[in-house]
C-alpha positions in Angstrom: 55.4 116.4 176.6 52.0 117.8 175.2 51.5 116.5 171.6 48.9 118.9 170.0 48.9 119.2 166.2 52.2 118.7 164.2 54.2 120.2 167.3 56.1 117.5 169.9 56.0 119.8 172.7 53.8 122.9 173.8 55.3 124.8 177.2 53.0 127.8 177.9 52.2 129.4 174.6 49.3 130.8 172.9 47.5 128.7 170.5 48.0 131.8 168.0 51.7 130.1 167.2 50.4 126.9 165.8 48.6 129.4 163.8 51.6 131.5 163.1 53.9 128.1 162.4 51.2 126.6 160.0 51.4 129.9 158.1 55.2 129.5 157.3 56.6 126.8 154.8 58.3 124.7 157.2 59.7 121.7 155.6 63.0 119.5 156.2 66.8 120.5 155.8 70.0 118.5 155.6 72.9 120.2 156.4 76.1 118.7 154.6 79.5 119.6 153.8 83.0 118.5 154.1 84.8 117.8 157.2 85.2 120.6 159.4 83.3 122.9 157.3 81.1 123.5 160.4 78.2 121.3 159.2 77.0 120.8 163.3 77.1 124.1 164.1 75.4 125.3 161.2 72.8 122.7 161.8 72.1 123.4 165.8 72.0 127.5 165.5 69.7 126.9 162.7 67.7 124.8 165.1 68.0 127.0 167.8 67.2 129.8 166.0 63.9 128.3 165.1 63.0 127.2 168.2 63.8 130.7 169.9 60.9 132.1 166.9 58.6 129.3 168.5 58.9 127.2 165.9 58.8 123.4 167.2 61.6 121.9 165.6 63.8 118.7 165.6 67.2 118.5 165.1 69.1 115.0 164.2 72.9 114.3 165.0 73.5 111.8 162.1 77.1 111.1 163.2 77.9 107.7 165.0 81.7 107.8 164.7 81.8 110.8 167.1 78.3 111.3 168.7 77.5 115.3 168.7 74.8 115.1 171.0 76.9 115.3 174.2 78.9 117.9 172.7 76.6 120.8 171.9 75.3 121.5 175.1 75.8 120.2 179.2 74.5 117.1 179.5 72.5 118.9 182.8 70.7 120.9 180.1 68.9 118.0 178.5 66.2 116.6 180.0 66.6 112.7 179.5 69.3 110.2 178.2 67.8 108.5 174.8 69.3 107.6 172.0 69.2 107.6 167.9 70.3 104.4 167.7 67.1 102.9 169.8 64.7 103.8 167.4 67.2 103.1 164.6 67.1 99.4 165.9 63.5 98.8 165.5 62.0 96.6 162.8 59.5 99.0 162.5 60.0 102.9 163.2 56.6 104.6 163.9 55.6 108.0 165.6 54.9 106.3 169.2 58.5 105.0 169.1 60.1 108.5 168.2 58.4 110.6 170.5 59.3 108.5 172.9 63.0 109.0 172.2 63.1 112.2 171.9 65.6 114.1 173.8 64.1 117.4 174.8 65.9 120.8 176.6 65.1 122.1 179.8 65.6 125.8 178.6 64.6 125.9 174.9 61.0 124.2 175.0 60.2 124.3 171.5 63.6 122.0 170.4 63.7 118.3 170.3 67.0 116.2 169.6 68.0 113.1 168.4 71.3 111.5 168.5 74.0 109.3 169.8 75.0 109.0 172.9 78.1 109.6 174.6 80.1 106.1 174.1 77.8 105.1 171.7 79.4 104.1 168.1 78.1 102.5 164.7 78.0 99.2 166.6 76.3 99.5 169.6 72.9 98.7 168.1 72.2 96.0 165.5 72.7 97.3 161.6 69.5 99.2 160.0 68.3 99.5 156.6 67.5 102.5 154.3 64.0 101.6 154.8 64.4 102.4 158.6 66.1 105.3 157.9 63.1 106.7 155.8 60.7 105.6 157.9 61.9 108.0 160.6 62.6 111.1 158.6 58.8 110.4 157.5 57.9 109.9 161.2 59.6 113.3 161.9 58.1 114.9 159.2 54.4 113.9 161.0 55.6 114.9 164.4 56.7 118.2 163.5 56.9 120.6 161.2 60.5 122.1 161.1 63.6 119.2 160.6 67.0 120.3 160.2 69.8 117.5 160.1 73.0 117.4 160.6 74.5 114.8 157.8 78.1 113.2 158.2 80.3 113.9 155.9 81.2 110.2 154.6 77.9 109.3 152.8 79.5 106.3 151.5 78.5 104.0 154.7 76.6 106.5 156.5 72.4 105.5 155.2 70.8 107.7 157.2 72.9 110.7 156.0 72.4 109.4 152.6 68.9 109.0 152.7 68.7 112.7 154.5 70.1 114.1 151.6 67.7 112.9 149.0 64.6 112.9 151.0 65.1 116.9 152.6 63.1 119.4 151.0 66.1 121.8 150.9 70.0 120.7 151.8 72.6 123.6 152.7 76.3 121.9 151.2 78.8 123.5 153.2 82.5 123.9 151.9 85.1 126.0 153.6 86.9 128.1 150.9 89.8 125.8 150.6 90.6 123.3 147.3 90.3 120.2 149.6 86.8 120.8 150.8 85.6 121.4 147.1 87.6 118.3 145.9 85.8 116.3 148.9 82.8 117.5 147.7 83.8 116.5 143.9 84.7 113.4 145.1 81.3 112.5 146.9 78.6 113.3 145.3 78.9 110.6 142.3 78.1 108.8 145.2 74.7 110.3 145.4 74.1 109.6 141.4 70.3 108.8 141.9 67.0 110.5 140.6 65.6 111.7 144.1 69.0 113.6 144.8 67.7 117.0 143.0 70.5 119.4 142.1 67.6 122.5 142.1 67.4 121.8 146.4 71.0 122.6 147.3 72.2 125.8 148.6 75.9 126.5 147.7 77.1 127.5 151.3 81.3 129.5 151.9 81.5 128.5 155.4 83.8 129.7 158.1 85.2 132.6 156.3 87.7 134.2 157.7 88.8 138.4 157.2 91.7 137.3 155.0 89.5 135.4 152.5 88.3 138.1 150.0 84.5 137.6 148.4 86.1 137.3 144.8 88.8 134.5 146.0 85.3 132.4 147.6 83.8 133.1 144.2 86.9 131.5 142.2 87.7 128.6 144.8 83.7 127.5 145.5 81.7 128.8 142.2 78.7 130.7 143.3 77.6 130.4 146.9 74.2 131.3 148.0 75.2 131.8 151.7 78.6 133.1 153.4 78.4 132.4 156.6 81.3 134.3 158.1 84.1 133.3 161.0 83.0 134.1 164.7 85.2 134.3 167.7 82.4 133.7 170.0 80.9 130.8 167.9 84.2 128.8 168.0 84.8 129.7 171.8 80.9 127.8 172.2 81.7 124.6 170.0 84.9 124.2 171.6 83.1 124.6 175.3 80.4 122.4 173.8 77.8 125.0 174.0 76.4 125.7 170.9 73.0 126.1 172.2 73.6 129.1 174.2 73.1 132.8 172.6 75.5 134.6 170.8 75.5 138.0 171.8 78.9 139.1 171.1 79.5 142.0 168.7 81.6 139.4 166.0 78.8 137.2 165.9 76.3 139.7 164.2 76.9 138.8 160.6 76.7 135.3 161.4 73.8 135.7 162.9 72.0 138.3 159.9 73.4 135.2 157.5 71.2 132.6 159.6 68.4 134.8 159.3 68.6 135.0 155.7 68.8 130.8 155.7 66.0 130.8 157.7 64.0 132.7 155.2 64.6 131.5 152.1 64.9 127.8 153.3 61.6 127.7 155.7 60.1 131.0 154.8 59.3 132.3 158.0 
């Protein structure tokens, strides 16, 4: 990996798109929602799409019940086997130690990844602290300039999700347009009832919606939304094949896709 600027990786390109990224806004973005409102893979084609613009950008599985990093792309795709919870279990979490555990993709040069490992849980490595946890989004926020996260959904014992969502410049909460995913949602965020967790940073996202689920019953069931991000065919056929990182090229996929673009503007202006 060459480290030049704030980028953790450099394959080839012109020096004009450290110019081009510095230009944009860039920032940090947790991605959160209830379960199985499609908080992951909102969170990886957001950080794909980035990367495919030439924008270096990390992406952080937060999840240690059920590690996502072995299931959004072939483990033969990735170039090494590191792990989240290594630099978690430091005393002390500085850029040297990140880099170094950075999981990078053979294909998509300008995409970094952080996660758990296949087999890995909550208890593989020693407990860390929420001091840990910010040290590392701070670290990441050094190395690079784009961050997107994928949160957990149970904040309660989950720190680094926790501390994701009140550190991030900007956090997309996900719901599906159901009553239990906005009465999840009710019910966590008194759990988040601190100063640093800034109601003006959320986006109000309808996720998953399928034909059936008219604009005006979203509206009723989820308030206003600022994104819809619509059902795809082809983008359930990739999570459940564990391929999230591939293209979606299918005809379906379109207004997904035009709704990503739309994230990606407001969110990181570029």
């Amino acid at each position: 990996m060459n480290f030049k600027k704030m980028s953790i990786f450099h394959r080839g390109g012109a020096e004009d798109d450290y110019e081009q990224e510095a230009q944009s806004s860039g920032g940090v973005l947790a991605v959160w929602g209830s379960p199985g409102s499609g908080k992951t893979v909102t969170a990886v084609k957001l950080a794909k799409a980035l990367a495919d613009k030439k924008r270096n950008v990390a992406l952080v599985l937060c999840d240690m019940t059920a590690p996502m990093l072995p299931c959004i792309c072939p483990g033969s795709e990735l170039e090494c086997e590191r792990s989240l919870g290594t630099i978690l279990a430091a005393a002390r979490i500085g850029e040297s130690l990140i880099k170094h555990n950075c999981v990078t993709h053979k294909r998509l040069g300008y995409l970094t990844i952080l996660g758990m490992q296949k087999g890995e849980n909550e208890y593989t490595y020693p407990p860390y602290t929420e001091k840990q946890a910010t040290e590392l989004l701070d670290g990441l926020r050094e190395i690079v300039p784009y961050v997107v996260i994928d949160c957990g959904s149970y904040i309660a014992n989950d720190i680094l999700s926790a501390v994701a969502l009140m550190e991030a410049d900007s956090v997309l909460r996900l719901a599906n347009c159901d009553l239990k995913s906005v009465s999840y949602l009710s019910s966590q965020l008194p759990l988040l009832g601190d100063a640093k967790w800034d109601a003006d940073k959320q986006y109000k996202v309808a996720a998953n919606i399928k034909p059936q689920q008219a604009a005006e019953h979203i509206g009723k069931v989820l308030g206003s939304v600022a994104f819809k991000l619509p059902y795809s065919a082809e983008l359930e056929e990739q999570y459940l094949a564990g391929n999230l990182l591939a293209d979606l090229t299918m005809k379906d996929s379109r207004p997904f896709r035009k709704e990503l673009e739309k994230i990606i503007r407001e969110v990181f202006g570029c």
